[in-house]
VOTITOR-418626 format. One record per residue (C-alpha): x, y, z; residue number from 1; residue in one letter. Coordinates in Angstrom, 1 decimal. Example, Ala and Ser with C-alpha at 12.3 -4.5 7.8 and 13.67 -1.06 7.14 Angstrom:
BEGIN
     east    north       up     i   aa
     12.3     -4.5      7.8     1    a
     13.7     -1.1      7.1     2    s
END
This chain:
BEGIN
     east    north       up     i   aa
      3.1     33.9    -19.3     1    x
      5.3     36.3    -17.1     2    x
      2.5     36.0    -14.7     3    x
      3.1     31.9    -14.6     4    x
      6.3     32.6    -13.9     5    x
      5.8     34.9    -10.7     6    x
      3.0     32.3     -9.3     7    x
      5.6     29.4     -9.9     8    x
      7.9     31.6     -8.0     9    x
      5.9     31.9     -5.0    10    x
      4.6     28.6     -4.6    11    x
      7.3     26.2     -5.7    12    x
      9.1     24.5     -2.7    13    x
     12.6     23.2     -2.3    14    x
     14.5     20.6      0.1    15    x
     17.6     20.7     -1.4    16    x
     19.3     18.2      1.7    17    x
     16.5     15.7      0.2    18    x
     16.6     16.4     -3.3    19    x
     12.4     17.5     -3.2    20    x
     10.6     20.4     -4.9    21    x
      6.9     20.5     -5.0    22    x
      5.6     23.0     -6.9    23    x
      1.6     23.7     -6.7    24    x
      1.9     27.0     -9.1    25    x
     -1.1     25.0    -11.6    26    x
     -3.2     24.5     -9.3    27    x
     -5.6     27.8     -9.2    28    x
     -6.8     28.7     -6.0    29    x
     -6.9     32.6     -5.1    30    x
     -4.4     34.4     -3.6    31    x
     -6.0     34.0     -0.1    32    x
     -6.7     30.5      0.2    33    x
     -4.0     29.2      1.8    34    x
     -4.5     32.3      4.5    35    x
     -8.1     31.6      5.2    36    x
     -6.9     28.1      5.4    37    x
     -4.3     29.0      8.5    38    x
     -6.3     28.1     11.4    39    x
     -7.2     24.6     10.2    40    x
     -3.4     24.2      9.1    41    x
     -2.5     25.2     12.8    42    x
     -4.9     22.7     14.1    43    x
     -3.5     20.1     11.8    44    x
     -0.2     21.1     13.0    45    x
     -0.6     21.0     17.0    46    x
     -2.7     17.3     16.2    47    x
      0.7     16.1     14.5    48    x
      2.5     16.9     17.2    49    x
      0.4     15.4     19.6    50    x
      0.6     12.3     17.6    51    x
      4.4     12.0     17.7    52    x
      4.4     12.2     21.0    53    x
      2.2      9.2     21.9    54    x
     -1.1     10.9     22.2    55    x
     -3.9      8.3     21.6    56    x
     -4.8      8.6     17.6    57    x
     -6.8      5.9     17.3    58    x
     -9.8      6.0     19.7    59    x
    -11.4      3.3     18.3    60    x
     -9.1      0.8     19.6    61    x
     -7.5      3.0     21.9    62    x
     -4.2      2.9     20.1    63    x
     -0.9      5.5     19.7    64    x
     -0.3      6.1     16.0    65    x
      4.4      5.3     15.9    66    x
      5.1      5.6     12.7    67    x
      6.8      8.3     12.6    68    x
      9.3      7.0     15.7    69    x
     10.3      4.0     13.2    70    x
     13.1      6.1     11.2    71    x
     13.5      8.3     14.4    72    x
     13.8      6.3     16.9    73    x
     14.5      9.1     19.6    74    x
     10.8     10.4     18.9    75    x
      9.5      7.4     21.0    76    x
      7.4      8.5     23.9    77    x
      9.2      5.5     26.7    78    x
     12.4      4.4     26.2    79    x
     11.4      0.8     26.1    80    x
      9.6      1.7     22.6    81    x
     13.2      3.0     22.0    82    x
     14.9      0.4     23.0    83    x
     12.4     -1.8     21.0    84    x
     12.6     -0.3     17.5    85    x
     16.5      0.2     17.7    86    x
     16.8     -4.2     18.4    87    x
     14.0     -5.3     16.0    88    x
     16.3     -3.3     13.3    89    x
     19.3     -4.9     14.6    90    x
     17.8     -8.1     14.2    91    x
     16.7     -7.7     10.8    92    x
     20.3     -6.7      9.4    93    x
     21.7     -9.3     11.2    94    x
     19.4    -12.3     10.0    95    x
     20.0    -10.8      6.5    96    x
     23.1    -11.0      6.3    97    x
     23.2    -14.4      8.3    98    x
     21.1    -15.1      5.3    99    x
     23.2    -13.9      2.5   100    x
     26.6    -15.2      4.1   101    x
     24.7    -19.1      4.1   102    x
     25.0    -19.3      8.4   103    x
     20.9    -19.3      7.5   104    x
     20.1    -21.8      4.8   105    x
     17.8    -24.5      3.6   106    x
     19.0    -28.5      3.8   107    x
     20.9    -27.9      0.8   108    x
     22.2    -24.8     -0.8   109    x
     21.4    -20.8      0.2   110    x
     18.5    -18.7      0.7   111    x
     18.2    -16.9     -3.2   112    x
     14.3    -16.3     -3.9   113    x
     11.9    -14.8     -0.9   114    x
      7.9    -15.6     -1.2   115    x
      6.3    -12.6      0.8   116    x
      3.0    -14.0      2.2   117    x
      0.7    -10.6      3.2   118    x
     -2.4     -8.3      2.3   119    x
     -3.0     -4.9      1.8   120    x
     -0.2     -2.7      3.7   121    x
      1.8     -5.8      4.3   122    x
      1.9     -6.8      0.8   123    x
      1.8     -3.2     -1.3   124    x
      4.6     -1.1      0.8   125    x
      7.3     -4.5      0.4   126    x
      5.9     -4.5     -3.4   127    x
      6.6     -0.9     -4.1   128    x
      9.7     -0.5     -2.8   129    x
     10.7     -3.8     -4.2   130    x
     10.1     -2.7     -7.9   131    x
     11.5      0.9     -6.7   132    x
     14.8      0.0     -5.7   133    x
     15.3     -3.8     -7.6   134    x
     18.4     -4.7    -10.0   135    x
     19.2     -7.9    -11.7   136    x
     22.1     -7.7     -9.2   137    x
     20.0     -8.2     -5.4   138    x
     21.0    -11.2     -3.3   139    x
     17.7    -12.5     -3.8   140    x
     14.4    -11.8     -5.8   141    x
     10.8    -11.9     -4.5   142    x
      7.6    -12.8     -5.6   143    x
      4.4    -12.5     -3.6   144    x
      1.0    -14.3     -2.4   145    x
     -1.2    -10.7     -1.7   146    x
     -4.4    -12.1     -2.6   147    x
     -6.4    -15.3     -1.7   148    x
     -6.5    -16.2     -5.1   149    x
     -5.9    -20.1     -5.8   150    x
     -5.0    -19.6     -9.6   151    x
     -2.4    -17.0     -8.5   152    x
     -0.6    -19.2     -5.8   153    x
     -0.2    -21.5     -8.6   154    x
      1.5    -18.7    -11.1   155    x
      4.0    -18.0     -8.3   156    x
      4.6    -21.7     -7.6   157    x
      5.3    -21.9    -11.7   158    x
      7.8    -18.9    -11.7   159    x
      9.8    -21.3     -8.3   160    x
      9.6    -24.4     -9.6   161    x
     12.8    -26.2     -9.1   162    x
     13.7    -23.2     -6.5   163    x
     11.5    -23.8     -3.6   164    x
     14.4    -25.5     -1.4   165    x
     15.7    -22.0     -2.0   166    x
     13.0    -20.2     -1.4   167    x
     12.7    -18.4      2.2   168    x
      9.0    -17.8      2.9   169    x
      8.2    -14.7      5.1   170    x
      4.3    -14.4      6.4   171    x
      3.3    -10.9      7.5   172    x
      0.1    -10.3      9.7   173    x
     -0.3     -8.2     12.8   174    x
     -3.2    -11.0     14.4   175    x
     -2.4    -13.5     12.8   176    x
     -5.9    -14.4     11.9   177    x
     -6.4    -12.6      8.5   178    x
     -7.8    -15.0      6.3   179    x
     -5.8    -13.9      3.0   180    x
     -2.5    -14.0      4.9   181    x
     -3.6    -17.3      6.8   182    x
     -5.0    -19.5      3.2   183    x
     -1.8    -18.1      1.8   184    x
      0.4    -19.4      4.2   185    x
     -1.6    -23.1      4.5   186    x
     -1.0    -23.2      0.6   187    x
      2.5    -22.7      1.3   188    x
      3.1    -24.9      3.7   189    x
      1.2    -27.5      2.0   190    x
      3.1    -27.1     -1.2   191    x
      6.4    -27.2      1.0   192    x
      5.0    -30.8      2.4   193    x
      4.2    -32.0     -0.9   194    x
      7.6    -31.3     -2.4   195    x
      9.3    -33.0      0.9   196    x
     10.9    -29.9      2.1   197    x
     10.1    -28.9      5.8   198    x
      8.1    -25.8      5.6   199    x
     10.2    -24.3      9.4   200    x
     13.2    -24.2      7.7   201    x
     12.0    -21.6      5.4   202    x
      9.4    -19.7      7.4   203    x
      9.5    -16.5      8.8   204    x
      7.0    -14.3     10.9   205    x
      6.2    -10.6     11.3   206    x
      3.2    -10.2     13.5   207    x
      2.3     -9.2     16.8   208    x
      3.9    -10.3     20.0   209    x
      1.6    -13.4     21.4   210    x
     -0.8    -12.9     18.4   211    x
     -1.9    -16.7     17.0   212    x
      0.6    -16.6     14.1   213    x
      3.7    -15.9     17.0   214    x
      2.4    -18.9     18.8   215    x
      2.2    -21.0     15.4   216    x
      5.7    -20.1     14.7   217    x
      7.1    -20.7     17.7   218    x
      5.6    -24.0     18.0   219    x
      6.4    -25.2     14.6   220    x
     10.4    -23.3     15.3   221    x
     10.4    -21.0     12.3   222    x
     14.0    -19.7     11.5   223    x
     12.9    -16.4     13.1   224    x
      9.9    -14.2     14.4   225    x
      9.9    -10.0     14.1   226    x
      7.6     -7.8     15.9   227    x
      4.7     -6.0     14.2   228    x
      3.7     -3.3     17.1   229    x
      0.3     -2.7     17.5   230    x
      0.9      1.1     17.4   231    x
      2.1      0.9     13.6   232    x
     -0.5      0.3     10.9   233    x
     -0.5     -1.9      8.1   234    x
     -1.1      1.1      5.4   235    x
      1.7      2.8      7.6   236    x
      4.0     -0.3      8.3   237    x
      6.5      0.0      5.4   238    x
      9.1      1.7      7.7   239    x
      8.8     -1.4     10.6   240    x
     10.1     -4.8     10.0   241    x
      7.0     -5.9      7.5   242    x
      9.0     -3.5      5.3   243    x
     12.5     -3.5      6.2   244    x
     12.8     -7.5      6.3   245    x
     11.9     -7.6      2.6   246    x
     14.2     -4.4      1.5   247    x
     17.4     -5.8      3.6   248    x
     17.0     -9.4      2.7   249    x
     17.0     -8.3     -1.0   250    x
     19.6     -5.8     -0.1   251    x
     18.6     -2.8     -0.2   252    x
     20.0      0.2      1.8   253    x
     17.3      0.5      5.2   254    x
     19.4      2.9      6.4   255    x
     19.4      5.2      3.5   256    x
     15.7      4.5      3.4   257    x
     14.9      5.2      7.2   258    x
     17.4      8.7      6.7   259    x
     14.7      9.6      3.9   260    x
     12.2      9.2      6.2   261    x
     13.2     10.5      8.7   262    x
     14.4     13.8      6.3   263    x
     11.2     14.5      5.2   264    x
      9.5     14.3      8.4   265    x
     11.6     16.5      9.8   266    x
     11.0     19.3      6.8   267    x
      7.5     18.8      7.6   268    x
      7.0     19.3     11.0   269    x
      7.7     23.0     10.1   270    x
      4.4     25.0     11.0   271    x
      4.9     27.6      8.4   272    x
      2.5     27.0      5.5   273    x
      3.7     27.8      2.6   274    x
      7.3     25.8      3.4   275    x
      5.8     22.5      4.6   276    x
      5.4     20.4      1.2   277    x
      3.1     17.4      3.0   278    x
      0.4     20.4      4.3   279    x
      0.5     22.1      0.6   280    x
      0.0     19.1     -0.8   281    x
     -2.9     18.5      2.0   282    x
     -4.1     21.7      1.3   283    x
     -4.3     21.3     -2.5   284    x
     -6.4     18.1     -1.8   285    x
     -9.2     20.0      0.2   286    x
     -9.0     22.8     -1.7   287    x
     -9.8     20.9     -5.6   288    x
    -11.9     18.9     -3.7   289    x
    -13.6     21.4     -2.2   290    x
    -12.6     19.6      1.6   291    x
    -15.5     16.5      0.1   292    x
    -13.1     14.4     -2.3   293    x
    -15.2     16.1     -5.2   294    x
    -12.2     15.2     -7.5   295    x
    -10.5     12.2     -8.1   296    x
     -6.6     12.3     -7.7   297    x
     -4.5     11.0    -10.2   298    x
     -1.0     10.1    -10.0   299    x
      1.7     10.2    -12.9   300    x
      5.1      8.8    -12.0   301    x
      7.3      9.6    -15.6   302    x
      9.3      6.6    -14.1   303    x
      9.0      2.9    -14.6   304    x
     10.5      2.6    -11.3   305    x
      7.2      4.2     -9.5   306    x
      4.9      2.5    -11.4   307    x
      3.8      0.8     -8.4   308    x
      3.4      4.3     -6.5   309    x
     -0.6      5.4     -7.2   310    x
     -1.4      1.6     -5.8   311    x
      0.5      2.1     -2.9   312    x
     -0.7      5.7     -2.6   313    x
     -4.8      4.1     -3.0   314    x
     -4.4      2.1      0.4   315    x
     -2.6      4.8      2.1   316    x
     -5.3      7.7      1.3   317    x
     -8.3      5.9      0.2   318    x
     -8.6      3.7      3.5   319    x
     -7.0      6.5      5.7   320    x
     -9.8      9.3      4.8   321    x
    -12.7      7.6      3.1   322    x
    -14.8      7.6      5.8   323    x
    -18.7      7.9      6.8   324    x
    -18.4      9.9      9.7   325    x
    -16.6     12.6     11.4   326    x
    -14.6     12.7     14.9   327    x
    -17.8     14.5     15.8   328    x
    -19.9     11.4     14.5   329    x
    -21.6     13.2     12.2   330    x
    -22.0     11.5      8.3   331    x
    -20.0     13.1      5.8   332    x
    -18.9     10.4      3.1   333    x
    -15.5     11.8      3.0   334    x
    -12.4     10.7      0.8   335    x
    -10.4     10.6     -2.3   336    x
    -10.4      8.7     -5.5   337    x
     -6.9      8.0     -6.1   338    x
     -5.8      5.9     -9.6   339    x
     -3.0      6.6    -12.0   340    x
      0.0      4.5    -13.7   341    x
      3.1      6.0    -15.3   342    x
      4.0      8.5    -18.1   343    x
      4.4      8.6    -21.2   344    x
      2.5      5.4    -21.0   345    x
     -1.0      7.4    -19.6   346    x
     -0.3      9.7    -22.5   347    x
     -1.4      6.8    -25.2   348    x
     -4.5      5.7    -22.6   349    x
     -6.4      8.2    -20.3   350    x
     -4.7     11.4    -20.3   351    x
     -7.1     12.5    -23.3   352    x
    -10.0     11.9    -21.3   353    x
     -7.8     14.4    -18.4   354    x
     -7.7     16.7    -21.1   355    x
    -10.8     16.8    -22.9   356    x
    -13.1     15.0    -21.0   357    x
    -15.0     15.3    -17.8   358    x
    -13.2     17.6    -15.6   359    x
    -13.4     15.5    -11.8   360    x
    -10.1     15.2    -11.0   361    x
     -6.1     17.0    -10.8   362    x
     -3.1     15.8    -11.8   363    x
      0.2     14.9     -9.1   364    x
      3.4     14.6    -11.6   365    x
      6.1     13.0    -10.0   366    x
      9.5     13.7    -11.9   367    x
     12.5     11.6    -11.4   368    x
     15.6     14.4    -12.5   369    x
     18.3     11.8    -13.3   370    x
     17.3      9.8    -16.1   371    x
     19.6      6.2    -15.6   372    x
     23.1      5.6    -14.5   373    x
     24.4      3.6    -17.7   374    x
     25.8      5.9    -20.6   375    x
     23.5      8.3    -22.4   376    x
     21.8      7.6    -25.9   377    x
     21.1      9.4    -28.6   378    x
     17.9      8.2    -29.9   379    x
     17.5     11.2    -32.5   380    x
     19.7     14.2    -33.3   381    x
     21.1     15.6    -30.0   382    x
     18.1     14.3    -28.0   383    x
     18.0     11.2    -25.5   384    x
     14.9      9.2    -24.4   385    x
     15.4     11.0    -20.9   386    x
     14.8     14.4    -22.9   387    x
     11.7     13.3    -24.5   388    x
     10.5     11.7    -21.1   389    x
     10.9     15.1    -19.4   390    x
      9.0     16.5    -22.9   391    x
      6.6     14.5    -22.5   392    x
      5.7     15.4    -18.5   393    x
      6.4     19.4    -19.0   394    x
      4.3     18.9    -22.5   395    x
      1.3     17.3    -20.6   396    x
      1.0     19.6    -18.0   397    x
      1.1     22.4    -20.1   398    x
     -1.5     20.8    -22.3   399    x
     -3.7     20.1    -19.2   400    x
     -3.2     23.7    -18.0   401    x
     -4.2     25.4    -21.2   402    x
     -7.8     23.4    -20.8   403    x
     -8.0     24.3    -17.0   404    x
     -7.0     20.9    -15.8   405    x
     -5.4     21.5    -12.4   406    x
     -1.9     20.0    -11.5   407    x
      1.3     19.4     -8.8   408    x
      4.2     18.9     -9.7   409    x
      6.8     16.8     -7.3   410    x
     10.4     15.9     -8.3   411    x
     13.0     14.1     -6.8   412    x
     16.5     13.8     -7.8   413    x
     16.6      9.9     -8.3   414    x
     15.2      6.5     -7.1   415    x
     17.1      6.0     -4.0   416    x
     16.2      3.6     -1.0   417    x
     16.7      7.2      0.5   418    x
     14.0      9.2     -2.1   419    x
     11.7      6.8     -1.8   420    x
     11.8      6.4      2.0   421    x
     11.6     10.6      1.8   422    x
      8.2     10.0     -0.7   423    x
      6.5      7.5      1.4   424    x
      6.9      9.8      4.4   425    x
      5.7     12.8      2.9   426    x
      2.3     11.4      1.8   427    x
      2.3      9.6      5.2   428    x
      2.0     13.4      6.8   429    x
      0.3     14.6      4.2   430    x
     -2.8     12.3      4.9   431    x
     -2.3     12.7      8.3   432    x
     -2.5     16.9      8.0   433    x
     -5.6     16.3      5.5   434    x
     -7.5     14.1      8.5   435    x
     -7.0     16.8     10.5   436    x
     -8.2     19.3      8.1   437    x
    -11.3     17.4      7.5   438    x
    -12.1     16.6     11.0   439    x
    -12.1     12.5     10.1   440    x
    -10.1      9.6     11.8   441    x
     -7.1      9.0      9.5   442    x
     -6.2      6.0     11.4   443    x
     -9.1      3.1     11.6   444    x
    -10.6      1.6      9.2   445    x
    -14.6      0.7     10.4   446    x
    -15.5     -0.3      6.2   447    x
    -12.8     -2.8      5.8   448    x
    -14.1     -4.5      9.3   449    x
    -17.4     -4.6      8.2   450    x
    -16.7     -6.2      4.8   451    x
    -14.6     -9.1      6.7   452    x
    -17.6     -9.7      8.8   453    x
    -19.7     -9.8      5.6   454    x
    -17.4    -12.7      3.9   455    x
    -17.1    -14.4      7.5   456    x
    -20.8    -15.0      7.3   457    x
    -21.3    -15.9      3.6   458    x
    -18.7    -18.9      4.3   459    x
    -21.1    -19.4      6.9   460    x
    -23.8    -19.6      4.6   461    x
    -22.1    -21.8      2.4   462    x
    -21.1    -25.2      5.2   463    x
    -24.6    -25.2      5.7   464    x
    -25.7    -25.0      1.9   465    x
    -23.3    -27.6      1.1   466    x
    -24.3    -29.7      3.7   467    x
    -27.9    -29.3      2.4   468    x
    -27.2    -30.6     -0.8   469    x
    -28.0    -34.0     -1.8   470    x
    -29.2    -36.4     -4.7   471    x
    -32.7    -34.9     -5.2   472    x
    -32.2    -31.8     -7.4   473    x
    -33.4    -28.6     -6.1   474    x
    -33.2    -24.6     -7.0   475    x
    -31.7    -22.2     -4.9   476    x
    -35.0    -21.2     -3.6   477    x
    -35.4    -24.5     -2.6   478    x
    -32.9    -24.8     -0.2   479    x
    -32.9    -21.1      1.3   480    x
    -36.1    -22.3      2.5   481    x
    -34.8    -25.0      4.1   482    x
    -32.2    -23.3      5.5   483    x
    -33.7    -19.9      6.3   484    x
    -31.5    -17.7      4.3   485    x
    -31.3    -15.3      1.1   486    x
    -32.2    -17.0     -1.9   487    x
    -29.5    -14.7     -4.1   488    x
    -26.8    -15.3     -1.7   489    x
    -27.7    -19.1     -1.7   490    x
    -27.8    -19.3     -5.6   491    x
    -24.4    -17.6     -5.7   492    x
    -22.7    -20.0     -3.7   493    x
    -24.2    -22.6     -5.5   494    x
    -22.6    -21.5     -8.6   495    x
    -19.6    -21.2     -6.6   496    x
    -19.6    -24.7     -5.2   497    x
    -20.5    -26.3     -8.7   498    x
    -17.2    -24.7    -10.3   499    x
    -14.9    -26.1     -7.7   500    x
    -16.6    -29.6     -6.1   501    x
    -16.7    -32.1     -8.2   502    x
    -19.7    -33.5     -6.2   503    x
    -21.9    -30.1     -6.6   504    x
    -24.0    -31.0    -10.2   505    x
    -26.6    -28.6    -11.8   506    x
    -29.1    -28.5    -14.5   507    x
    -29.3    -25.5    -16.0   508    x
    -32.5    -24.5    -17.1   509    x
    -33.8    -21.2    -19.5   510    x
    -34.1    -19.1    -15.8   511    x
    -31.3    -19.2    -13.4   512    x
    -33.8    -19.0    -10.8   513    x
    -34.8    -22.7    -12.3   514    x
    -31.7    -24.2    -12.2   515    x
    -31.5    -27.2    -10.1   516    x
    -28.5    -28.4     -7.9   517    x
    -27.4    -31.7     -6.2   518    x
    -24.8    -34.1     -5.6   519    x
    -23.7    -36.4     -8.1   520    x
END
């Protein structure tokens, strides 16, 4: 036990102007791992810096990689970049609180709910922080189209019914063209149409300069258009305006949240080791993963607050490094698993599979120190529900330890605009640093491409099997002859098209090879 003690000792980190530890003490690699592990750290480190200052990081598209200069302005390689981020956010406070004041409002009445239009990073950094930082006390409240799922726009039009006149509507897409983003915002503004309101007076953009949703908006006069730079990612975009519009309209702190940011990017640029927390944690993800992603990573926020967190954290590490090939162009299948939901919850679902069963992952606890602002309750003798929260969390990874399950442990002080900001940053460098380590691109994403290529050409598919269709009934086989395509793919968009056309009839026979479609 005294021996736990000295390794916590040693490898247990502090940032006491952030309110941060990390401590990496259950996690069992040798003494000199992170030493035979200094040269790749020291490339990592030089690439990092190269990055920050504007070096292209993204050859695919021949792209800088500016996150980093969004909560740091001064870090910007020209001083029209400068000059850019310092106006966008000085536009975005100002139409917030033109918003909140009523000098922005619909026909009738003020701005009080906010519909987020978005996918992926522009719909999962807004949602995190949103359920982060939220109180039954914001300005406004928000609900969100991140999916192209017709049954879900018509939940979110259920929960504004009788709001939408007070409802500001703010579509976030870099091109313009994503298809999610695009059918979500065409359901929108046909709803708007349908309930007689006019969809400009309640539209907002974040996209790129001259992209085809700018054009749109400025054509149709939305209320206001923000820039989404093509240097900032979508998975990395929380700290730009598709992030900050959200958090200051709803009234959170952006400031605080940009000072976390910035905070913890500046305890991380450090290129000593064993003080940097984002290359430890890097560091701890090659080393249980043997630098292949041979375990999965799960996260355990023991706050309802960060529930939200291991989603977030799946886009940011799971597109960033789950790649086929290296920068070398050689195939190496790399990345991370990354799932997880909240304690104690996990501790009633799959934390006895962490404990007993199979052994292919470690463990990231995230603690939140202060347990709530109200008053304290006793819930039994002397004890609160904070202390048996903390139990719980200390308990677990003392019970995963004693059967050789491996384990982090981050805490922060509280839920702050600024302790999140400082979070999302530290994971940002963190994947960054494990890229480097790994020797893939951290900043393209080739797989998500290639599966919007794929749907592109099964909608394809589908005008021409619907157009195929007539009176005489036929099987799928039938007309993939006709039309020269997969039979499979044919039959499943026949299946498709029967559910949803009212036209598109079937007769469904013992084989679903046999069944026979037409029009009725």
């Amino acid at each position: 036990m005294n021996s736990l003690w000295q390794r916590f000792q040693k490898h247990f980190v502090r940032y006491p102007e952030i309110g941060f530890t990390i401590d990496i003490s259950r996690m069992r690699f040798g003494d000199d791992f992170l030493r035979s592990m200094s040269a790749r750290a020291q490339k990592a480190f030089s690439e990092m810096r190269q990055l920050e200052s504007g070096a292209i990081a993204n050859p695919d598209e021949r792209r800088m990689v500016g996150h980093y200069w969004l909560r740091d302005p001064a870090l910007a390689p020209t001083a029209a970049l400068r000059w850019d981020i310092e106006e966008t956010n000085a536009r975005i406070k100002k139409f917030a609180a033109d918003v909140h004041a009523g000098d922005i409002a619909p026909a009738q009445g003020k701005f009080r709910h906010l519909l987020l239009v978005g996918i992926g990073g522009s719909a999962l950094g807004p949602q995190f922080v949103a359920d982060a930082l939220g109180t039954a006390h914001d300005p406004m409240d928000v609900v969100f189209f991140d999916n192209t799922d017709p049954d879900g726009f018509d939940r979110v039009w259920a929960r504004l019914d009788g709001a939408l006149n007070e409802t500001l509507v703010i579509i976030i897409s870099k091109s313009g063209g994503t298809k999610e983003t695009r059918n979500g915002m065409v359901e929108a503004e046909t709803h708007y149409r349908a309930a007689g309101l006019d969809f400009a007076r309640h539209a907002v953009a974040v996209t790129g300069g001259g992209s085809q949703l700018d054009r749109y908006a400025e054509e149709k006069g939305w209320l206001a258009r923000f820039p989404m730079h093509d240097w900032v990612g979508g998975r990395t975009s929380v700290t730009s305006a598709v992030g900050l519009l959200p958090m200051a309209l709803l009234g959170f702190e952006i400031d605080r949240f940009l000072a976390g940011a910035a905070a913890m990017d500046q305890a991380t640029r450090k290129d000593v080791v064993e003080q940097n927390a984002a290359m430890l944690l890097a560091l701890m993800w090659f080393y249980a993963g043997e630098g292949r992603g041979a375990k999965d990573m799960v996260i355990l926020p023991y706050k309802d607050r960060l529930a939200l967190f291991s989603k977030y954290l799946q886009q940011l590490v799971m597109e960033s490094l789950g790649k086929e090939v290296d920068r070398d162009g050689k195939i190496v299948h790399q990345g991370i698993a990354v799932y997880g939901n909240k304690g104690s919850t996990d501790q009633h679902a799959y934390v006895q599979q962490l404990r007993d069963g199979v052994p292919n992952f470690f463990v990231t606890f995230i603690e939140v120190q202060k347990d709530r602002a109200a008053a304290l309750v006793k819930v039994e003798d002397d004890f609160t529900s904070g202390d048996y929260l903390h139990g719980f969390l200390r308990g677990t990874r003392k019970a995963l330890f004693d059967k050789g399950r491996e384990s982090i442990t981050i805490a922060i002080s509280e839920v702050t605009a600024f302790s999140v900001g400082a979070l999302i940053a530290l994971y940002e460098r963190a994947v960054g640093f494990y890229g480097s380590l790994v020797s893939v691109n951290a900043y393209n994403q080739p797989g998500v491409e290639a599966g919007k290529k794929a749907a592109t050409e099964l909608l394809q598919l589908q005008a021409k099997v619907r157009a195929n269709l007539n009176k005489s009934p036929r099987t799928a086989d039938d007309i993939a002859r006709a039309i020269g395509a997969d039979p499979e793919s044919v039959y499943h968009v026949l299946v498709h098209l029967r559910a949803n056309d009212p036209l598109v009839q079937s007769a469904q026979e013992e084989e679903a090879a046999a069944d026979k479609f037409f029009l009725a």
